[in-house]
VOROMI-378856 format. One record per residue (C-alpha): residue in three letters; x, y, z. Coordinates in Angstrom, 3 decimals. Layout:
! VOROMI-378856
+-----+----------+----------+----------+
| res |       c1 |       c2 |       c3 |
+-----+----------+----------+----------+
| ALA |        X |        Y |        Z |
...
+-----+----------+----------+----------+
! end
This chain:
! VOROMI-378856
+-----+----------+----------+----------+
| res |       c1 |       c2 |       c3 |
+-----+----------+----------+----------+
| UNK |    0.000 |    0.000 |    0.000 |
| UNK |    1.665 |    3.385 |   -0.899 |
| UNK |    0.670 |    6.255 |    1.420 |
| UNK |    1.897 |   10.111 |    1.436 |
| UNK |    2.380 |   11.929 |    4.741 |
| UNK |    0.158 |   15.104 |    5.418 |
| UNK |    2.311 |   16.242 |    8.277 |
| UNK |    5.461 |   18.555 |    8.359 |
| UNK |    6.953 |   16.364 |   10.730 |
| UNK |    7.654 |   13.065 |   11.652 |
| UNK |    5.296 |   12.292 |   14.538 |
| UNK |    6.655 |    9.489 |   16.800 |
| UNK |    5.201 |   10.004 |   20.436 |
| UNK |    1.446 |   10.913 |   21.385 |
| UNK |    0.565 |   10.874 |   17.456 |
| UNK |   -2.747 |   12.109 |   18.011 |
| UNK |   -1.452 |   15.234 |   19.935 |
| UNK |    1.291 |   16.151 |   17.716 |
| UNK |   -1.363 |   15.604 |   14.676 |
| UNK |   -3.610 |   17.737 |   16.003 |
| UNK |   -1.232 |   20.224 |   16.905 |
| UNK |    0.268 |   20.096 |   13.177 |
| UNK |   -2.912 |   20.778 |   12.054 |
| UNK |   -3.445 |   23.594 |   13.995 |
| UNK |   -6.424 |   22.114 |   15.509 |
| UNK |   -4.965 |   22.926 |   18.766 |
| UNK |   -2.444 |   25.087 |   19.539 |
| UNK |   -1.457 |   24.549 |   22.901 |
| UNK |   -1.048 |   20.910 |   24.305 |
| UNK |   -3.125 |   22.218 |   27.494 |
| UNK |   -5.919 |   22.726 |   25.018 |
| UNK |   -5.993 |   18.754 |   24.185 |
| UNK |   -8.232 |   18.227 |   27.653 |
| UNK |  -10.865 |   20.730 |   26.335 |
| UNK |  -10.844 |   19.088 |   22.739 |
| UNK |  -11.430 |   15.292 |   23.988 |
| UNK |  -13.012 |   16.158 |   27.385 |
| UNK |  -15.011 |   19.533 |   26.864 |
| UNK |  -17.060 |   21.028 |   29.592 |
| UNK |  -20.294 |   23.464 |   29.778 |
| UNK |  -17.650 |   26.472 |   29.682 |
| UNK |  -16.394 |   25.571 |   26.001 |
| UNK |  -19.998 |   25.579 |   24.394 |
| UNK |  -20.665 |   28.572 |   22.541 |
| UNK |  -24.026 |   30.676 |   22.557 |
| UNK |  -26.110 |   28.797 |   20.478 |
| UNK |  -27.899 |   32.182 |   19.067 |
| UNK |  -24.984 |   33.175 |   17.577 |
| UNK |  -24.382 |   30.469 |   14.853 |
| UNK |  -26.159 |   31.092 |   11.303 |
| UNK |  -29.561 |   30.551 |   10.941 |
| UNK |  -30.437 |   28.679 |   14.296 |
| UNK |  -33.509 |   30.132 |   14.241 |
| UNK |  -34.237 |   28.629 |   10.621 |
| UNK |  -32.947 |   25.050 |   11.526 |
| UNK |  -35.051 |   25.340 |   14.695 |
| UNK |  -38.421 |   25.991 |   13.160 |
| UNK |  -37.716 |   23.131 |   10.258 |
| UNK |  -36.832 |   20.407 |   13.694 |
| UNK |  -39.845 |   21.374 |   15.448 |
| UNK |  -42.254 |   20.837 |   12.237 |
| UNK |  -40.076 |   17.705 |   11.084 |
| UNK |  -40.796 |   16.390 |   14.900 |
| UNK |  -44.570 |   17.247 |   15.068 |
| UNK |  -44.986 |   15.680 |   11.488 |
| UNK |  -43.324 |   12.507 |   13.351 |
| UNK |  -40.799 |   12.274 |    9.952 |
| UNK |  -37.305 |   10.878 |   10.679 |
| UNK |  -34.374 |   12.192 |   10.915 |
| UNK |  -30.880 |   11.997 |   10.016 |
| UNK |  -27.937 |   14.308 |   11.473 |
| UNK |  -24.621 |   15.030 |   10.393 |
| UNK |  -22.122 |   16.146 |   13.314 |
| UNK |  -19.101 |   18.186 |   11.757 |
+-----+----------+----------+----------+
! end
């Protein structure tokens, strides 16, 4: 199988950490506790994202119509 790195850097110890940190997914290693183990204080306002209002209103008639439902978590 042939494969091609994605990393700048050869990652030997705690892979995950060093690949998210590569990736600038996090950019401190104290932030890896609040990526894999988040709390209430990392959740964001929920009025603030993009048409929550929108996706609200289309759940709650999706719900009472008793249709199913299939999410996708990004």
């Amino acid at each position: 199988m042939k494969y091609e790195r994605k990393t700048s850097k050869n990652i030997k110890d705690n892979f995950l950490l060093e690949l998210l940190k590569d990736r600038e997914i996090l950019v401190e290693e104290k932030d890896y506790n609040k990526f894999f183990y988040p709390t209430k204080d990392n959740e964001i306002d929920s009025s603030l994202l993009d048409n929550i209002d929108k996706a609200c209103e289309m759940l709650h008639e999706h719900l009472t119509r008793g249709n199913k439902i299939y999410l996708v978590v990004d």
